[in-house]
C-alpha positions in Angstrom: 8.8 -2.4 -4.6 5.4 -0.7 -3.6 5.4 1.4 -1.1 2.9 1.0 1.2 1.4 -2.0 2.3 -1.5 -2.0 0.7 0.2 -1.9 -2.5 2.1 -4.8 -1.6 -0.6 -7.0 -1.2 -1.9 -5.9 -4.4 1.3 -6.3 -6.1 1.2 -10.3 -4.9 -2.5 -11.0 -5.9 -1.5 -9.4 -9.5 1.3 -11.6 -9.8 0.0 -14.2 -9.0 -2.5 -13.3 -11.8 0.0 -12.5 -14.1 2.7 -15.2 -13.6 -0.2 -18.2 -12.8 -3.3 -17.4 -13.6 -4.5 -17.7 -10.5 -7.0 -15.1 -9.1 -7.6 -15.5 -5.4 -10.8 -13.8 -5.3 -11.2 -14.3 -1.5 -7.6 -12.8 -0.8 -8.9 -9.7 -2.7 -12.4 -9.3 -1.4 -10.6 -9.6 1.7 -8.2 -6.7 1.3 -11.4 -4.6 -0.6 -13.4 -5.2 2.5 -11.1 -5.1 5.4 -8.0 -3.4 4.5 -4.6 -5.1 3.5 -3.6 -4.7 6.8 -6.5 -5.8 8.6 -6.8 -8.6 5.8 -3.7 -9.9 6.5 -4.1 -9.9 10.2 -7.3 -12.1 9.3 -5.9 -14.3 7.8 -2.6 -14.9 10.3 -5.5 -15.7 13.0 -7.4 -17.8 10.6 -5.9 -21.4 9.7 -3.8 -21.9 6.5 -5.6 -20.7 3.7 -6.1 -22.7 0.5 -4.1 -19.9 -1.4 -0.8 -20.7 0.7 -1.4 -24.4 -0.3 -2.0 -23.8 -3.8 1.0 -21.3 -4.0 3.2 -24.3 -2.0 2.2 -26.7 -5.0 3.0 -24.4 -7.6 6.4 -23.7 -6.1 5.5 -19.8 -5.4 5.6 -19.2 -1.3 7.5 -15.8 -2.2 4.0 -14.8 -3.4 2.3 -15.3 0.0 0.9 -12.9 2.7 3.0 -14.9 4.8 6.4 -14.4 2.7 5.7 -10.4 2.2 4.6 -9.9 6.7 7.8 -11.0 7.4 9.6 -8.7 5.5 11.7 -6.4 6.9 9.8 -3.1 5.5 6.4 -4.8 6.7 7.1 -6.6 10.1 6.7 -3.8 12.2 3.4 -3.7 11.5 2.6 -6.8 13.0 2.8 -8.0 16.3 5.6 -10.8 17.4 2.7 -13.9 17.3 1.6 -12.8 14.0 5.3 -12.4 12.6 5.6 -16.4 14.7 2.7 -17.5 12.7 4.0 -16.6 9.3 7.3 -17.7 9.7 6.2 -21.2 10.5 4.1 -21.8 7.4 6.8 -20.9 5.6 9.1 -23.3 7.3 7.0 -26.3 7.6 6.3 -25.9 3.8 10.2 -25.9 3.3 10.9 -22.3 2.9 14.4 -21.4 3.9 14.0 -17.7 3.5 11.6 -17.7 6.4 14.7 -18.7 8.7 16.6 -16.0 7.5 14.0 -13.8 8.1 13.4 -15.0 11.6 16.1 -13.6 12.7 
């Protein structure tokens, strides 16, 4: 497990690279440009992002931003509406691990 959170980040874009061949070039640019942090935090005040949908489809939530914020190593960097946020695209997509995670 990376880390730092930056590392994190890049450790699901890569994966998603390496296990799907998908390259979310915005997700990246975002984290390039921003931060992963500050990236992430985008995108949790943004609305969904076509990367979550396409991850949903292929069966892959555990490669989200949403699915790595909520973890416990990584939530305390975020504030209680964007932990909220995450949690519940998770769950309306059918993720159980998000309700564990709630906790």
């Amino acid at each position: 497990m990376p880390d730092n959170f930056d590392e994190a980040m890049l450790d699901i874009y890569r994966k998603a690279d390496r296990e799907l061949g998908i390259k979310f070039k915005n997700f990246l640019d975002k984290i390039v440009t921003l931060g992963a942090l500050n990236a992430a935090k985008h995108f949790l005040s943004d609305s969904l992002q076509s990367g979550f949908t396409t991850l949903w489809e292929r069966r892959r939530l555990d490669l989200t931003m949403e699915a790595l914020v909520i973890r416990p190593e990584w939530a305390h960097l975020f504030t209680e509406r964007e932990l909220d946020e995450a949690r519940k695209r998770l769950r309306d997509h059918g993720w159980s691990d998000a309700v564990k995670a709630a906790g």
